[in-house]
C-alpha positions in Angstrom: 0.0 0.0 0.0 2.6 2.5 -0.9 0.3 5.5 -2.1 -1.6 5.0 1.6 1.7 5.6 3.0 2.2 8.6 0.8 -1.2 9.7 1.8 -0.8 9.7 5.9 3.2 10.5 5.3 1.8 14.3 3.9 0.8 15.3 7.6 3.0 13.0 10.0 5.1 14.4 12.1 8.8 13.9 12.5 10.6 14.3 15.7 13.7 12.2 15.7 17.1 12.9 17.2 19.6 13.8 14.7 22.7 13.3 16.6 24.8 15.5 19.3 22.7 18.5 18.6 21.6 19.9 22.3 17.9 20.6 22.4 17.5 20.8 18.5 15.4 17.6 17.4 13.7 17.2 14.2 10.7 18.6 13.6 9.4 19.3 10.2 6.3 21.1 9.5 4.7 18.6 7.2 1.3 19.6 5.4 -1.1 17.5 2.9 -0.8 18.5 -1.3 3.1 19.3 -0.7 3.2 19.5 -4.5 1.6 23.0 -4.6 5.1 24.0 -3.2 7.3 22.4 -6.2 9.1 25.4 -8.5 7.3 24.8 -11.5 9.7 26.5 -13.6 12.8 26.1 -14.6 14.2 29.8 -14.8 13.2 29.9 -11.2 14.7 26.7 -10.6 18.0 28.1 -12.0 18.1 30.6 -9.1 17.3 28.5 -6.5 13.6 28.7 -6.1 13.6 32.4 -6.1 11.3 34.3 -8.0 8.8 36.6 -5.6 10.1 39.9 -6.8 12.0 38.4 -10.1 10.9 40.3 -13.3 7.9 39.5 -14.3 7.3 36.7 -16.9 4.8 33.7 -18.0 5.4 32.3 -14.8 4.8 34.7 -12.8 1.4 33.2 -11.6 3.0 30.7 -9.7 5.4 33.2 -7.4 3.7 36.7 -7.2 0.6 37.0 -9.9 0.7 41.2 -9.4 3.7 41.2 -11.3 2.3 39.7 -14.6 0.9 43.3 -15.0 4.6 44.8 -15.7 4.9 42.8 -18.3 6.4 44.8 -21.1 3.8 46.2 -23.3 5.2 44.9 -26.6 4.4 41.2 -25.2 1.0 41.2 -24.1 0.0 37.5 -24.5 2.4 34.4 -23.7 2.5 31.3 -22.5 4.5 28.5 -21.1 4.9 24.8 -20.6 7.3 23.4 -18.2 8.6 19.8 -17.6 10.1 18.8 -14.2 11.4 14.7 -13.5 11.0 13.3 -10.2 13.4 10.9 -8.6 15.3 10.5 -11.3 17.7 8.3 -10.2 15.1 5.9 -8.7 11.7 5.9 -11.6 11.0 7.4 -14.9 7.5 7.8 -14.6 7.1 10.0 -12.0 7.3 14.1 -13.1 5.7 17.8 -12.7 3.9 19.1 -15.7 3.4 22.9 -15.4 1.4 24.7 -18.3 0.4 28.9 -18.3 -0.7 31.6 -20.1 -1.1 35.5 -19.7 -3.1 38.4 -21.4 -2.5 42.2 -20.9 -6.0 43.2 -20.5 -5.1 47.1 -20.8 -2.0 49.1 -19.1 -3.8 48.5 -15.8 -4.8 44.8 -15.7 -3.9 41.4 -16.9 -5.3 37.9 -16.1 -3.3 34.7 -16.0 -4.1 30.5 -15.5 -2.0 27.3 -15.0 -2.0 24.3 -14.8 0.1 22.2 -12.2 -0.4 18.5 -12.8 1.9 16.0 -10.7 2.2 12.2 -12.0 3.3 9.7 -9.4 3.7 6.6 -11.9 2.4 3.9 -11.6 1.5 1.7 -8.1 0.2 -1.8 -8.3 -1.8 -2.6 -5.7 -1.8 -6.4 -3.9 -3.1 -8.0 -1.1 -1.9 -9.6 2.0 -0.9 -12.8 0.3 1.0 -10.9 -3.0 -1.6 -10.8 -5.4 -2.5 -8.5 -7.6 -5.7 -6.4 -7.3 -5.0 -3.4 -9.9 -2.9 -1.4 -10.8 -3.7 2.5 -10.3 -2.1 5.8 -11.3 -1.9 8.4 -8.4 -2.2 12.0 -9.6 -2.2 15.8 -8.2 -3.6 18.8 -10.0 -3.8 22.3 -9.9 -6.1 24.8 -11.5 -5.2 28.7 -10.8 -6.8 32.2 -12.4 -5.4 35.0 -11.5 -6.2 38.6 -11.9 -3.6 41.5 -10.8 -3.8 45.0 -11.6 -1.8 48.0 -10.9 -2.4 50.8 -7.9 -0.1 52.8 -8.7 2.7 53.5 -11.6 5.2 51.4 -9.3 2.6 49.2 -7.3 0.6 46.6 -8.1 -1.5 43.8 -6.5 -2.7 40.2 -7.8 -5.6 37.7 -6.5 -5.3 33.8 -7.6 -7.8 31.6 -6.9 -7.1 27.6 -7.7 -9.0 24.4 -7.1 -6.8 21.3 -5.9 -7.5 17.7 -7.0 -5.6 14.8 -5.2 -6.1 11.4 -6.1 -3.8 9.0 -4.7 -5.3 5.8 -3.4 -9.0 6.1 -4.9 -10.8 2.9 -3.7 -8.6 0.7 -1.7 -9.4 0.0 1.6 -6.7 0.7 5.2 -7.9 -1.0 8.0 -11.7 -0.5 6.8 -11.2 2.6 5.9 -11.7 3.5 2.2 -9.8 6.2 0.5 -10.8 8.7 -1.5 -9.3 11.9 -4.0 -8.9 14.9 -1.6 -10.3 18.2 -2.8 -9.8 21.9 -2.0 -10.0 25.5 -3.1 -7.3 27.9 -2.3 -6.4 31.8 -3.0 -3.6 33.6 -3.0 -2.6 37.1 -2.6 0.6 39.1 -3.7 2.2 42.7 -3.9 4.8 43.7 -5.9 6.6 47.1 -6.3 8.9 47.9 -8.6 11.2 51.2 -9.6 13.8 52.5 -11.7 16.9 54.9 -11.0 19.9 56.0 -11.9 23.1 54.5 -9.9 26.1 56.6 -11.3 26.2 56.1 -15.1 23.7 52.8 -15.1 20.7 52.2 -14.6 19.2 50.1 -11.8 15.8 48.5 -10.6 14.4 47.5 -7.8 11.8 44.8 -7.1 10.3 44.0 -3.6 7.3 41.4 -3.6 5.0 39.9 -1.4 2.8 36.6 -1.9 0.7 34.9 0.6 -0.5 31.3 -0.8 -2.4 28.4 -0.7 -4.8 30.5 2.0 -8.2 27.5 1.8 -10.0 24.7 3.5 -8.1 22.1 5.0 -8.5 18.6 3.1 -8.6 14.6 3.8 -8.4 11.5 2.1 -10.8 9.9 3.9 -14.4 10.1 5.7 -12.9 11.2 9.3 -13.4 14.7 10.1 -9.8 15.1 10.7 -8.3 17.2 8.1 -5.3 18.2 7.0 -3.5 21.8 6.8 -2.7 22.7 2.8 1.0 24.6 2.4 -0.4 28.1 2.8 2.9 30.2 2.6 4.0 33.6 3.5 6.9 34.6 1.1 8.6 37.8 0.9 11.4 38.5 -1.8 13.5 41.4 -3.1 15.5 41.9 -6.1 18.6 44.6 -7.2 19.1 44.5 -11.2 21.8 47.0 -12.8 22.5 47.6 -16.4 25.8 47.7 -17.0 25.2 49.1 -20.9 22.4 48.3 -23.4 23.9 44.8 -23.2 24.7 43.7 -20.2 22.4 43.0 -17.1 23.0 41.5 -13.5 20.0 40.8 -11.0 20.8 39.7 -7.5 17.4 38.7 -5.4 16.6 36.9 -1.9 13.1 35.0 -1.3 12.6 34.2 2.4 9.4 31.7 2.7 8.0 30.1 5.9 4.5 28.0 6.2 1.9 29.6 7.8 0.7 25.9 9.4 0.9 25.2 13.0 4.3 23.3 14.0 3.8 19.8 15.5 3.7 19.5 18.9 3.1 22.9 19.2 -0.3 23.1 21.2 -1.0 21.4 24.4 -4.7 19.3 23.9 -5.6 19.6 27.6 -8.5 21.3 27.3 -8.2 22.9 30.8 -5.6 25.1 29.2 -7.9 26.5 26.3 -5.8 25.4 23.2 -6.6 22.9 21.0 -4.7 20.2 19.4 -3.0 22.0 16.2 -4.1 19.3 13.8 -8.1 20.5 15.2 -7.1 24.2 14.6 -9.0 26.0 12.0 -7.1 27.1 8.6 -7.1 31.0 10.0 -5.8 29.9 13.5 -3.4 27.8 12.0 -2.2 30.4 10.1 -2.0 32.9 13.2 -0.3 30.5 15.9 2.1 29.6 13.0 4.3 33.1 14.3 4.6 31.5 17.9 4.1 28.0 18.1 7.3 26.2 17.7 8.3 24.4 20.8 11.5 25.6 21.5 10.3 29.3 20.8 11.4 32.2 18.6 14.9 30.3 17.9 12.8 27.3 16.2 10.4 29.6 14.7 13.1 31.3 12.6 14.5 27.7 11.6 11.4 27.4 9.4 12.3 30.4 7.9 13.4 28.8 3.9 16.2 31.2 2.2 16.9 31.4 -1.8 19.4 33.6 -3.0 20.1 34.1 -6.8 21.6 35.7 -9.3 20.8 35.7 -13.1 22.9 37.3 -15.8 21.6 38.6 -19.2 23.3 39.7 -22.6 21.7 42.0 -24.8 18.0 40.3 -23.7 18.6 37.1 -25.3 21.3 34.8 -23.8 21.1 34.4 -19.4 23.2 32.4 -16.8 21.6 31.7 -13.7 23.1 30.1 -10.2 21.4 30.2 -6.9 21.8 28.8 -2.9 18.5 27.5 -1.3 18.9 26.8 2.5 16.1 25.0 4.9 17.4 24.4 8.6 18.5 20.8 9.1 15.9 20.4 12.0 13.1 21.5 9.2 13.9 19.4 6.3 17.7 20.2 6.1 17.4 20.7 1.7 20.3 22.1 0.8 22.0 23.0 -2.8 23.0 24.8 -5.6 21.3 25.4 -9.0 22.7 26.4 -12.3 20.9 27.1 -15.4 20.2 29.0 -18.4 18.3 30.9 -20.7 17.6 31.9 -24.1 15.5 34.1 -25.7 14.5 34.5 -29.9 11.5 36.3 -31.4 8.6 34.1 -30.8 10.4 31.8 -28.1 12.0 30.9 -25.1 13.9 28.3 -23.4 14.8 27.8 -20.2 17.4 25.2 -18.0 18.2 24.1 -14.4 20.0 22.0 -12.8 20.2 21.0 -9.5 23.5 20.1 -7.3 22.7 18.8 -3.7 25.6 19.6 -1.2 23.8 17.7 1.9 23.4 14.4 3.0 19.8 14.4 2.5 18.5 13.4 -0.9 16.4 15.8 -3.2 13.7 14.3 -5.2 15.6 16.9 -8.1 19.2 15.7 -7.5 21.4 16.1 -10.5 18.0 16.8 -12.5 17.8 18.9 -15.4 14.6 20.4 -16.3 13.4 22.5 -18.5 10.5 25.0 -19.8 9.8 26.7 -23.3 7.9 30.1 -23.4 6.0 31.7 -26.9 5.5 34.8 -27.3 2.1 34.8 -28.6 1.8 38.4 -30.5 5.1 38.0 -32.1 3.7 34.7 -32.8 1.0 36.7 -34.4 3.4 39.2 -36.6 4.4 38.0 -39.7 4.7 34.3 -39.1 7.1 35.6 -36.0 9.7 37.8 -37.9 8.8 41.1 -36.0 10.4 42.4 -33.4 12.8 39.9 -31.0 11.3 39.2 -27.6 13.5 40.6 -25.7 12.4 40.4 -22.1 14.4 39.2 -18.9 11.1 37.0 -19.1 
């Protein structure tokens, strides 16, 4: 029953001692859906899972939907399609399909989908003496619209509303329990600024962005009225770009991200002291005592604080080379590595590549993976067959 035990392993705890490390235990904050939190894209994935505050491009949906509005005007329609593997080393059937699309209502507005669909190969499915009862293909999907307009000339803000679709055991039967395909609905909301200046001789821009995501109902595989949290996220990122000369551009950027989901063991379920057992808390109170929860206080609350630093590099809007650190406290997960990748850009398309280099002992589902995601420019698409003007866009 290996998808059942993917199915309960999405909200078990862990609290295991990792060695000579004082009070620090392991303690991971663990939620159902975790696949709403994979990087979908590979330009992103080339940084290191950064991309709140980013310029803006066909992905933008995913990180920080208010930003699709800054989209250069001469590219008001695009899309994308992205394809991740997963594990590799281990299967070839399991992977992350991640399709989008924008359109530039006016200078003030734009509206964006996606779809996020997650494969996990194939399980067959026996019984207590070996045989075979069926075989059975366990999937995830994710449906998002978005709409983000601006507030100001430098401000804008996005609202993305998605329904999730989790089917990864349908019809067997745990200890006469049946499983069935959890469901939910889910918003998030994002800010982004953005502003141009002179530094000296070049010219520079500044990004700051803020998404909150995955803010819904709380979901189950089965009848029990127990349900489990959904990854809603707080992220907040910044970004520095300088242009060098008409050529030559450099963007440095930072994406902190924490869960807003209670930590286990984090509430006491006496009910004499007027707290209630975290998994029984409601999605906004889990979201609340997510600040101050953690059992060892403010020092273990800023372990599940998630860093991303990257850097991309772009010539004359067409060729990019992208690197990136991403850091999670090894009492939270411990996932730690580098990325490389790259990018290029040509009239009607894009293409992006990552690569991932793990420098912990824990294994990434993505070690050594290359991925990779193509992006059309839909009105130059449009213009001539494709022979007007190159698409020249950090995006």
């Amino acid at each position: 029953m290996v998808v059942a035990v993917i199915a309960v392993s999405t909200s078990s705890k862990a609290q295991l001692s990792i060695g000579n490390t004082g009070d620090e235990y392991l303690n991971t904050v663990t939620t159902a859906v975790p696949f709403l939190r994979i990087t979908p894209d590979a330009r992103s994935g080339g940084m290191a899972d950064v991309g709140i505050a980013i310029s803006p491009d066909a992905n933008s949906i995913f990180w920080n939907a208010s930003k699709i509005v800054f989209i250069d005007d001469a590219h008001p329609t695009g899309i994308s399609l992205t394809y991740t593997p997963w594990l590799k080393n281990l299967v070839n059937d399991i992977y992350l399909a991640y399709l989008n699309g924008y359109w530039k209502v006016d200078e003030l507005s734009a509206v964006s989908a996606s779809l996020r669909y997650f494969s996990l190969g194939n399980i067959t499915f026996t019984d207590a003496s070996g045989n075979v009862l069926q075989d059975f293909r366990p999937n995830e999907f994710a449906f998002d619209f978005a709409y983000s307009r601006k507030l100001a000339d430098n401000l804008s803000a996005g609202l993305d509303l998605k329904y999730i679709y989790s089917n990864l055991a349908t019809g067997q039967v745990v200890n006469g329990v049946e499983i069935k395909p959890a469901r939910g609905v889910a918003a998030d909301f994002s800010m982004f600024y953005t502003n141009q200046f002179d530094t000296g001789d070049k010219d520079s821009e500044i990004g700051i962005g803020l998404n909150i995501s995955n803010i819904g109902n709380k979901v189950t595989y089965t009848p029990s009225i127990e349900k489990d949290f959904i990854p809603t996220n707080l992220g907040i990122g910044a970004a520095y770009g300088i242009h060098f000369d008409s050529y030559n551009k450099l963007t440095f950027a930072l994406d902190l991200n924490k869960l807003l989901v209670p930590t286990p063991d984090s509430a006491d379920s006496n009910p004499q002291n007027g707290i209630l057992d975290f998994k029984e808390q409601s999605m906004v109170s889990g979201m609340l005592s997510s600040f101050g929860d953690a059992p060892n206080g403010i020092s273990e609350e800023l372990h599940e604080i998630i860093y991303s630093a990257g850097i991309e590099y772009w010539y004359d809007e067409k060729f990019a080379v992208r690197s990136g650190y991403f850091y999670e406290h090894a009492t939270k997960g411990g996932r730690q590595f580098f990325t490389v990748g790259l990018g290029l850009r040509y009239n009607v398309f894009g293409l992006d590549f990552s690569y991932l280099v793990p420098t912990s002992s824990n294994q990434n589902p993505l070690d050594n993976t290359l991925r990779f995601t193509l992006q059309f420019n839909l009105d130059a698409l449009g213009n001539e067959g494709g022979g007007g003007e190159d698409a020249g866009s950090d995006g």
